[in-house]
C-alpha positions in Angstrom: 138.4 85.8 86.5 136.1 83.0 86.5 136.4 81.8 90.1 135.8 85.8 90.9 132.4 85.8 89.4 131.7 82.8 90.9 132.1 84.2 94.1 130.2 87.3 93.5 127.1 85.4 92.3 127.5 83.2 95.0 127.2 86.1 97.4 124.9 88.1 95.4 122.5 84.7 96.0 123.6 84.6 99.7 122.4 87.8 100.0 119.4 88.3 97.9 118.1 85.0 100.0 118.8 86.4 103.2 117.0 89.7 101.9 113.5 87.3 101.2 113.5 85.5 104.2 112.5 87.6 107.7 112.3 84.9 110.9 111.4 87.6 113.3 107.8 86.9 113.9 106.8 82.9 115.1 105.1 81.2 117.5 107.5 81.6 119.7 109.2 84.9 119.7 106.0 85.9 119.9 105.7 83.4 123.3 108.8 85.1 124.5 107.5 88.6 124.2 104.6 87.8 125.8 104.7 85.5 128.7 105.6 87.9 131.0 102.5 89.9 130.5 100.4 86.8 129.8 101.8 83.7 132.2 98.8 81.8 131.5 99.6 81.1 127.9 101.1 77.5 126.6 102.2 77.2 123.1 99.4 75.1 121.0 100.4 71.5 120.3 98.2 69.4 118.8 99.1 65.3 117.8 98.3 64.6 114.0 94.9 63.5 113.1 95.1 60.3 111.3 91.7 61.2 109.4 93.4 64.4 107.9 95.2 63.7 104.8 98.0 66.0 104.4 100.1 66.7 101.6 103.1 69.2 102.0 104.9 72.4 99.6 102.4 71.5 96.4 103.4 74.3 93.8 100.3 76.4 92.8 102.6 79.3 90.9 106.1 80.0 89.4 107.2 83.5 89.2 110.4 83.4 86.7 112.3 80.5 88.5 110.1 81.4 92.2 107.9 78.6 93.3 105.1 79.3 95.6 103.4 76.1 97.9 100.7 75.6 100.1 100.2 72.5 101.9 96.5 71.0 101.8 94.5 69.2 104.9 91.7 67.0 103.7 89.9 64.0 104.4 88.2 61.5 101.9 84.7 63.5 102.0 83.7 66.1 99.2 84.0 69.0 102.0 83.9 72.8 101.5 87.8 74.6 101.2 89.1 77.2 104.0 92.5 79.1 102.8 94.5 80.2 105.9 96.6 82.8 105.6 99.5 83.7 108.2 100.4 86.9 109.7 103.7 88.7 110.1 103.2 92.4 108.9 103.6 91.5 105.6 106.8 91.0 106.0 107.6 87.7 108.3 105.8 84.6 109.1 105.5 81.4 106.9 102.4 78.9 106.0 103.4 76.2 108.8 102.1 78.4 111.7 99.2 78.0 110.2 99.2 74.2 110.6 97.4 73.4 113.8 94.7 75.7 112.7 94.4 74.0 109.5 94.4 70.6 111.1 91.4 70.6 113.6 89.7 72.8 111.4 89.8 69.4 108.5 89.3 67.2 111.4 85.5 68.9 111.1 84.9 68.8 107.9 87.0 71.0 105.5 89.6 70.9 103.0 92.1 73.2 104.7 94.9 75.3 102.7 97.9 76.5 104.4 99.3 79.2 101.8 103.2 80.5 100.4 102.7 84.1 99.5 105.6 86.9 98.5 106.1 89.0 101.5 107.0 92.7 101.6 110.8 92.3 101.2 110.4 90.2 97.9 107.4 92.1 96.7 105.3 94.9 97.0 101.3 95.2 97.2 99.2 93.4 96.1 101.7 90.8 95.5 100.5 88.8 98.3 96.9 89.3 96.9 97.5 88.2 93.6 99.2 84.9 95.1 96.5 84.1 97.4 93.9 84.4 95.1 96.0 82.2 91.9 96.1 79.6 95.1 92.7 79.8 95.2 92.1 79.5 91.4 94.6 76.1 91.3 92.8 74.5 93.9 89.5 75.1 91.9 90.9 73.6 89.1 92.0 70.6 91.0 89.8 70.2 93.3 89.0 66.6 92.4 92.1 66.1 94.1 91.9 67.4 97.1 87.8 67.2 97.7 86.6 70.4 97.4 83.2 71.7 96.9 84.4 73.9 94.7 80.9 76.5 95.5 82.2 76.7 99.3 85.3 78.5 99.6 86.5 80.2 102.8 89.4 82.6 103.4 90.6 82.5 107.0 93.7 84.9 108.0 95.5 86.1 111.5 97.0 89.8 111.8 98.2 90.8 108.5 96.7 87.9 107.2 93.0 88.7 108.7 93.8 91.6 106.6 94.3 90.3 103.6 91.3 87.7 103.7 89.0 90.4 104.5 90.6 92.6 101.2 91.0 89.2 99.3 86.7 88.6 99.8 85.8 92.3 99.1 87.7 92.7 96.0 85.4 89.4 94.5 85.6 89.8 90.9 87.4 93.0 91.2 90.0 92.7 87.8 92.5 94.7 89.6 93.1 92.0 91.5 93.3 89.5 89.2 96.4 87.8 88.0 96.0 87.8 84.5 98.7 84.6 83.9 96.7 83.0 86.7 94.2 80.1 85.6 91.0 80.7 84.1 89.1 79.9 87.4 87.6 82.4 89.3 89.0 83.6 92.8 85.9 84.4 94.6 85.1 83.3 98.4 81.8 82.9 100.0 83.0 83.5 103.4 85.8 85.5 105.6 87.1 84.8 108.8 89.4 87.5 110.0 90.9 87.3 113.0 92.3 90.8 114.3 93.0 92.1 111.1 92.8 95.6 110.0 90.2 96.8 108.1 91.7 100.1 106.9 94.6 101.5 107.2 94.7 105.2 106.7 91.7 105.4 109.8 91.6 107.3 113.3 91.9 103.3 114.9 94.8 102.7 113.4 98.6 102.9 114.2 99.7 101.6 110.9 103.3 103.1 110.3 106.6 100.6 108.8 105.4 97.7 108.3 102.5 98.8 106.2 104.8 101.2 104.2 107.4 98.5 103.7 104.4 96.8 102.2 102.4 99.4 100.5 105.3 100.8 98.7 105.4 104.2 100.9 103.5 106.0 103.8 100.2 107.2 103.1 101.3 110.5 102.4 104.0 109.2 99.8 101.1 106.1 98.1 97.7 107.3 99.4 96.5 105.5 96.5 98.1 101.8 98.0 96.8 102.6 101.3 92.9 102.9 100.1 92.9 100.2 97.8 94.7 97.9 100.5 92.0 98.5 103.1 88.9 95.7 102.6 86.6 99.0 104.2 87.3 100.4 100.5 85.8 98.0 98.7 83.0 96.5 101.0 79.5 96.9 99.5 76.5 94.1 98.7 78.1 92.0 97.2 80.8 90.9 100.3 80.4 87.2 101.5 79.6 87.2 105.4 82.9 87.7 107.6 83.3 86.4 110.9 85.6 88.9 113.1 87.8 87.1 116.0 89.6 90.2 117.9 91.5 90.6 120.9 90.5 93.8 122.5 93.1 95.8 121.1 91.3 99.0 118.8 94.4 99.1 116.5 94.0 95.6 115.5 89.9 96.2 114.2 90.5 99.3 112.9 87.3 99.9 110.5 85.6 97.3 111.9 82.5 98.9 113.3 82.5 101.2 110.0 82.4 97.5 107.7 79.5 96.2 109.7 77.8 99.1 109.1 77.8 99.0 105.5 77.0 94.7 106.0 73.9 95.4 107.9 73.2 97.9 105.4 73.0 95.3 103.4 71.6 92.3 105.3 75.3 90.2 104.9 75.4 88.2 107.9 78.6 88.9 110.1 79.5 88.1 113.9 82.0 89.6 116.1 84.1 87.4 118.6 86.0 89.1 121.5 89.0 87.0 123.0 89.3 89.2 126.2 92.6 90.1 128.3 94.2 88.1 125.5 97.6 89.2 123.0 97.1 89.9 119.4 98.5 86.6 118.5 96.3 84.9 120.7 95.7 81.7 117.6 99.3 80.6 118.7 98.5 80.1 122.5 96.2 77.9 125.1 93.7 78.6 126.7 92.1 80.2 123.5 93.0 78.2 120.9 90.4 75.5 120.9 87.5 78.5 121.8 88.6 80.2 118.7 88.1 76.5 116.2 85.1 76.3 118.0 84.3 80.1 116.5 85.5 79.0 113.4 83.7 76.1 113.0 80.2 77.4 113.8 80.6 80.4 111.1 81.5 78.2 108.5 78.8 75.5 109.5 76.4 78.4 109.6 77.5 79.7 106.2 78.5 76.1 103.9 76.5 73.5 105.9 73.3 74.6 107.2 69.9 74.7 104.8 
């Protein structure tokens, strides 16, 4: 009897693991899919940077007996933060694709963040919110550690994760997205970098469909209410940190972009659009535009932390 529920638990573990972990969007499937459309592109490798300090899977939250990590990029100098956030559709992806991005974007002067979160299989919005911004909130709280000015903080994200640094900045101070077992440290941004992530999803630019209701818990028709408070157009108003957009030319992928800007002139918030031509969406994964896009990057967030 014993050995039998051994086995079943053993299984049950087997397969609730296999159920959290979905491999079906890295660098390079995503090479594979698109080489034959694109042959220019080369996958990104960079060497390390021996200035960057980097420290690998620090725990910044337990969930019952579920750890969550990001890995930190940082050099001796007090420097503003960035936190990178992968893509996947909110449902694959992991923090290491974010490396080479997080890498040359320390070599410049920033304390880069490379950041775990629970992804649609495990758990449903704003899951992933409520993660990103209690990483945010432990690396305030140590940020003797790791050299952050803890006044500059930066959220940068590709795809899906574009779109949740652009909700993660315009829900500032928003309690509903607040972890309440989170630390007493606020989660606030002064700065966005999305690159060619949605805006809103329930919007006549959008082709949002099963990964987003995976996700969001439904289709819109089933959780309108997920689908509007998901969308960073939602909750944009005066008091969202400038955003830097970096977009293919693919509408789907902006979808409420012109209608953001609109409201951020409205209200004087500085914002810049980047367009990375005849590219794929996942263009931060490939040469030739990888080094043009840290060179976007770099500017904004010079523009924003750095320049008097």
């Amino acid at each position: 009897m014993k050995y039998n529920v051994l086995i079943f638990f053993l299984f049950a573990t087997i397969g609730f693991s296999q159920v959290q972990i979905d491999t079906s969007y890295t660098p390079l499937s995503t090479y594979n899919k698109e080489k034959k459309k694109f042959p220019i592109i080369k996958l990104v490798q960079k060497a390390d940077n021996k200035d960057v300090i980097k420290l690998n899977n620090i725990a910044y939250k337990s969930i019952d007996s579920r750890e969550l990590h990001f890995d930190a990029y940082y050099t001796n100098q007090k420097s503003p933060a960035v936190i990178l956030i992968h893509g996947g559709g909110w449902k694959s992806g992991n923090k290491s694709q974010m490396h080479f991005l997080a890498q040359e974007i320390a070599a410049n002067g920033y304390a880069c963040f490379t950041v775990e979160y629970r992804l649609s299989p495990e758990a449903k919005f704003p899951a992933a919110v409520l993660d990103i911004k209690s990483a945010i909130q432990f690396i305030r709280t140590n940020a003797n550690q790791f050299n952050v000015d803890t006044n500059k903080i930066a959220v940068l994200g590709c795809s899906s994760g574009g779109q949740l640094a652009a909700l993660i900045g315009t829900t500032n101070g928003n309690p509903e997205f607040e972890d309440s077992n989170s630390l007493k440290q606020t989660s606030n941004v002064q700065a966005i970098i999305n690159m060619d992530g949605i805006l809103a999803f329930h919007h006549p630019e959008s082709n949002e469909s099963n990964a987003a209701s995976l996700w969001l818990n439904g289709s819109f028709d089933e959780n309108p209410k997920n689908w509007t408070q998901a969308s960073a157009l939602t909750h944009t108003n005066q008091n969202t940190p400038p955003i830097l957009f970096i977009n293919s030319d693919q509408p789907r992928f902006h979808a409420g972009r012109n209608d953001m800007i609109a409201i951020l002139d409205k209200y004087k918030i500085y914002n810049s659009t980047k367009t990375i031509s005849n590219s794929p969406h996942s263009f931060w994964f490939f040469d030739p535009w990888f080094d043009e896009i840290v060179g976007y990057s770099i500017q904004f967030l010079d523009k924003i932390f750095k320049q008097k």
